[in-house]
C-alpha positions as semicolon CSV with decimal commas, in nm:
position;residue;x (nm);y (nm);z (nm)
1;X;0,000;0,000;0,000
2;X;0,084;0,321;-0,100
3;X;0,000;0,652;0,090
4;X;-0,018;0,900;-0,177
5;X;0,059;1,209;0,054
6;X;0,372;1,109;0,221
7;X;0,679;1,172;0,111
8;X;1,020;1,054;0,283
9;X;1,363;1,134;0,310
10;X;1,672;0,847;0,369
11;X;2,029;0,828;0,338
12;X;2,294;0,731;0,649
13;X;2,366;0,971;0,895
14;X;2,494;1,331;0,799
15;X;2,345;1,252;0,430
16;X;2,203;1,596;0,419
17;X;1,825;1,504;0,459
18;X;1,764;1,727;0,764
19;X;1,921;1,997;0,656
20;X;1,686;1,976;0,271
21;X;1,360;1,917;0,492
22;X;1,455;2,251;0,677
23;X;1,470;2,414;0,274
24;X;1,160;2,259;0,210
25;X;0,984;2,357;0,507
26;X;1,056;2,718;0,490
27;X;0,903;2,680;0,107
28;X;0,638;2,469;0,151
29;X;0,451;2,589;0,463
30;X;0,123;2,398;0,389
31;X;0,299;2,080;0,412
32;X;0,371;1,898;0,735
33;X;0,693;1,782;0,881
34;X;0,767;1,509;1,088
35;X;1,083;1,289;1,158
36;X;1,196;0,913;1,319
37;X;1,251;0,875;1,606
38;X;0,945;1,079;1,678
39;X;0,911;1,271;1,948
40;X;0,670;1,101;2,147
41;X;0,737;0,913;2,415
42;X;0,918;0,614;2,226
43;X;1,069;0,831;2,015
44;X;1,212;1,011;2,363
45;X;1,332;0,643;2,448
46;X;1,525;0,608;2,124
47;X;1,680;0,941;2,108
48;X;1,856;0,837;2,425
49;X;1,915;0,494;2,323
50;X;2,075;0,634;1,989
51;X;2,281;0,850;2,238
52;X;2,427;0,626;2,428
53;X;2,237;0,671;2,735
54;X;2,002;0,386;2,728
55;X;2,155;0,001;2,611
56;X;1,937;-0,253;2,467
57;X;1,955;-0,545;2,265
58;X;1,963;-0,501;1,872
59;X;1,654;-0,683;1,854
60;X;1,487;-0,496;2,140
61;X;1,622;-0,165;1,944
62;X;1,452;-0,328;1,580
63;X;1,095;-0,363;1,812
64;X;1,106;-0,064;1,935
65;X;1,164;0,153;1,621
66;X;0,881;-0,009;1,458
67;X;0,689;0,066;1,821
68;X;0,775;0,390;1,797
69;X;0,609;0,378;1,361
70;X;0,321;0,241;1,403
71;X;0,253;0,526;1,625
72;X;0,389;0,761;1,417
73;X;0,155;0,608;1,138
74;X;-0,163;0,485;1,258
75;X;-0,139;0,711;1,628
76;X;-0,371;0,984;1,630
77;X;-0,320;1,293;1,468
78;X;-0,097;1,509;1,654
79;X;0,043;1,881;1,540
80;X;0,240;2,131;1,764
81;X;0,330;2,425;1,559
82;X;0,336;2,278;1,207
83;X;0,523;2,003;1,277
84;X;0,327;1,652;1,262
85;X;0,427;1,394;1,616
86;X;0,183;1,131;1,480
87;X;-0,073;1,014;1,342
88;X;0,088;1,018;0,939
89;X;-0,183;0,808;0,765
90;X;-0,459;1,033;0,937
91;X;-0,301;1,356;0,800
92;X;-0,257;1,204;0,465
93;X;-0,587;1,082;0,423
94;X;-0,709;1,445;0,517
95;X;-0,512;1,541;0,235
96;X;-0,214;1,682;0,374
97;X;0,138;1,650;0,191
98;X;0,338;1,464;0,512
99;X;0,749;1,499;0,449
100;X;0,929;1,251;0,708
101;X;1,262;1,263;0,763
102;X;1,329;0,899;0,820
103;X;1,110;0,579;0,778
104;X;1,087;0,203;0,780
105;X;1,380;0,216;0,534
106;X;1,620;0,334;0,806
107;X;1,531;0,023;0,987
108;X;1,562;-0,206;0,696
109;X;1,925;-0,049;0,621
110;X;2,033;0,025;1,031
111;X;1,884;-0,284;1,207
112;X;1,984;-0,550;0,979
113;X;2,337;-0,526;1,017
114;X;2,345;-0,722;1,396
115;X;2,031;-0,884;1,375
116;X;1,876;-1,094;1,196
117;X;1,783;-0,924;0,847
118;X;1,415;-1,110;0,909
119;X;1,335;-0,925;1,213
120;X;1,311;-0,584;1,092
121;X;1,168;-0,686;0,773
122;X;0,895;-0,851;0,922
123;X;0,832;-0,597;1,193
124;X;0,791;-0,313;0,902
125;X;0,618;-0,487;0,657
126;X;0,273;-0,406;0,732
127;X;0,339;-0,046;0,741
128;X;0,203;0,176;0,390
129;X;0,464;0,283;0,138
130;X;0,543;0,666;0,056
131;X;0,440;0,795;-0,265
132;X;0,807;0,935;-0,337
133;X;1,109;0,825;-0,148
134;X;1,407;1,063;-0,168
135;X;1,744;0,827;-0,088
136;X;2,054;1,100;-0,053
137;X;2,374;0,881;-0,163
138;X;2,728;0,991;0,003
139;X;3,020;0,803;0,076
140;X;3,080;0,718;0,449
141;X;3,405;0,878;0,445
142;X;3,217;1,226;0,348
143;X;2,952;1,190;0,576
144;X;3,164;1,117;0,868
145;X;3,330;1,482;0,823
146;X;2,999;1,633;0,794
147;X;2,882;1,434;1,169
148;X;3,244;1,530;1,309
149;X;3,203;1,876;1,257
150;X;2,859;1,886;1,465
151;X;3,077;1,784;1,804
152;X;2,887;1,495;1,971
153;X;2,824;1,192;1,756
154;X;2,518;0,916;1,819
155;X;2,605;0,542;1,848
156;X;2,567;0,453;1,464
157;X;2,808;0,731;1,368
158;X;3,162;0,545;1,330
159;X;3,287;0,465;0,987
160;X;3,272;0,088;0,976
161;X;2,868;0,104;1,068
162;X;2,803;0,396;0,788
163;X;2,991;0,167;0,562
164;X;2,798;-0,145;0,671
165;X;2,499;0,059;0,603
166;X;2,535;0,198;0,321
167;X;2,581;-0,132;0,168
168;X;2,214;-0,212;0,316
169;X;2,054;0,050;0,192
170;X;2,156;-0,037;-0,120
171;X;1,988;-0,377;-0,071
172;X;1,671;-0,212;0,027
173;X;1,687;0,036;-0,273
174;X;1,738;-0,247;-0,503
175;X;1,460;-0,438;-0,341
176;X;1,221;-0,202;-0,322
177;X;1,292;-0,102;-0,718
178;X;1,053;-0,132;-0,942
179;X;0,895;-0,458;-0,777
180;X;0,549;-0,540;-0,702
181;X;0,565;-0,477;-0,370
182;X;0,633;-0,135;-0,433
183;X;0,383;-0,054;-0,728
184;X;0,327;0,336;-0,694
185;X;0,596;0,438;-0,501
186;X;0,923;0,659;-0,665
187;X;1,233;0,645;-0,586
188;X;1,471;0,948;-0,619
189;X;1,825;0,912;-0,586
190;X;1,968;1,256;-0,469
191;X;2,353;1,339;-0,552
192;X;2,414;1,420;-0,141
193;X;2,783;1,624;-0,223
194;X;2,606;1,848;-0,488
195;X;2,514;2,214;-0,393
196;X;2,271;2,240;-0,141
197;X;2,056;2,473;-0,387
198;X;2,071;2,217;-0,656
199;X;1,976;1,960;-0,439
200;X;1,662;2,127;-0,359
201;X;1,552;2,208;-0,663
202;X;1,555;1,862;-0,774
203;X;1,345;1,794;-0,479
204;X;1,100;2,059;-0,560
205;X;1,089;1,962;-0,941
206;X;0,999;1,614;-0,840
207;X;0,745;1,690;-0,583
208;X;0,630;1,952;-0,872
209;X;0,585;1,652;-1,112
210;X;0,306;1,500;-0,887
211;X;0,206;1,716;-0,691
212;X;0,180;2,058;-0,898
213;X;0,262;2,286;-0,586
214;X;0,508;2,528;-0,731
């Protein structure tokens, strides 16, 4: 299933995606933002987990992520100031444009590396499908620089991970592509070192193509 309002950026950490949902926000202020983890009160759990603060399993981390989605999807509508907690479908189905900065993809791509590859897929596959998925591809090496200069780093951020997962993604892209299961859904792949003007207009001119908003 495919929601035909949602729209979501992926890529590993320090891809770019937050800082081209910012862009799009400031042009698109009828749309609504959101982001994984979420910032209810699983999402709070896995911001601190993702920290460092909090230790669990890599299982218990690939359950709790897709706790913390199906909230974010089928919860109830929540909005503080513009920006959507949860409650995704509900918003799209009202006919708002929804722009998430992360989704079950992450988990396909960041929980399968020590777990089983089975758990996360089968934990997300229930959940619907965005209409356009925006995947910003950068080298780990690149990336790393990027997270370095930001001072504290999350437990994902070392090179050997972003390598590991960037080799997942890749998986997911390719299994996601142009199969059945994902019948109405795009995928965009985004040129993460280009200009970050360039980069969102290429956003905007495939949003544009579907959407007609600018």
């Amino acid at each position: 299933m495919v929601l035909e309002n949602f729209i979501v950026f992926e890529g590993i950490d320090g891809a770019g995606t937050t800082t081209q949902l910012e862009i799009l926000k400031s042009r698109t202020p009828e749309f609504l933002f959101t982001a994984e983890p979420t910032s209810s009160e699983t999402g709070k759990f896995l911001r601190k987990m993702l920290k460092g603060e909090i230790q669990v399993t890599n299982e218990t981390a690939a359950y709790i992520f897709a706790a913390d989605r199906n909230e974010h999807i089928n919860g109830n509508c929540i909005i503080e100031e513009n920006k959507l907690i949860t409650g995704i479908k509900s918003a799209c189905e009202k006919g708002k444009i929804v722009v998430s900065d992360r989704y079950l993809f992450s988990s396909l791509a960041y929980q399968s590396i020590d777990c089983s590859p089975e758990i996360p897929r089968t934990l997300n596959k229930f959940f619907p499908l965005p209409r356009l998925l925006f995947f910003f591809d950068i080298e780990p090496e690149i990336s790393l620089k990027r997270i370095s200069s930001r001072g504290q780093k999350e437990i994902y951020e070392k090179i050997d991970f972003l390598k590991r997962t960037k080799e997942e993604y890749e998986k997911v892209l390719a299994e996601y592509n142009g199969t059945e299961i994902s019948k109405g859904m795009k995928i965009v792949r985004i040129d993460a070192t280009a200009d970050k003007e360039k980069i969102s207009r290429k956003i905007e001119e495939e949003i544009n193509s579907i959407y007609k908003i600018f």
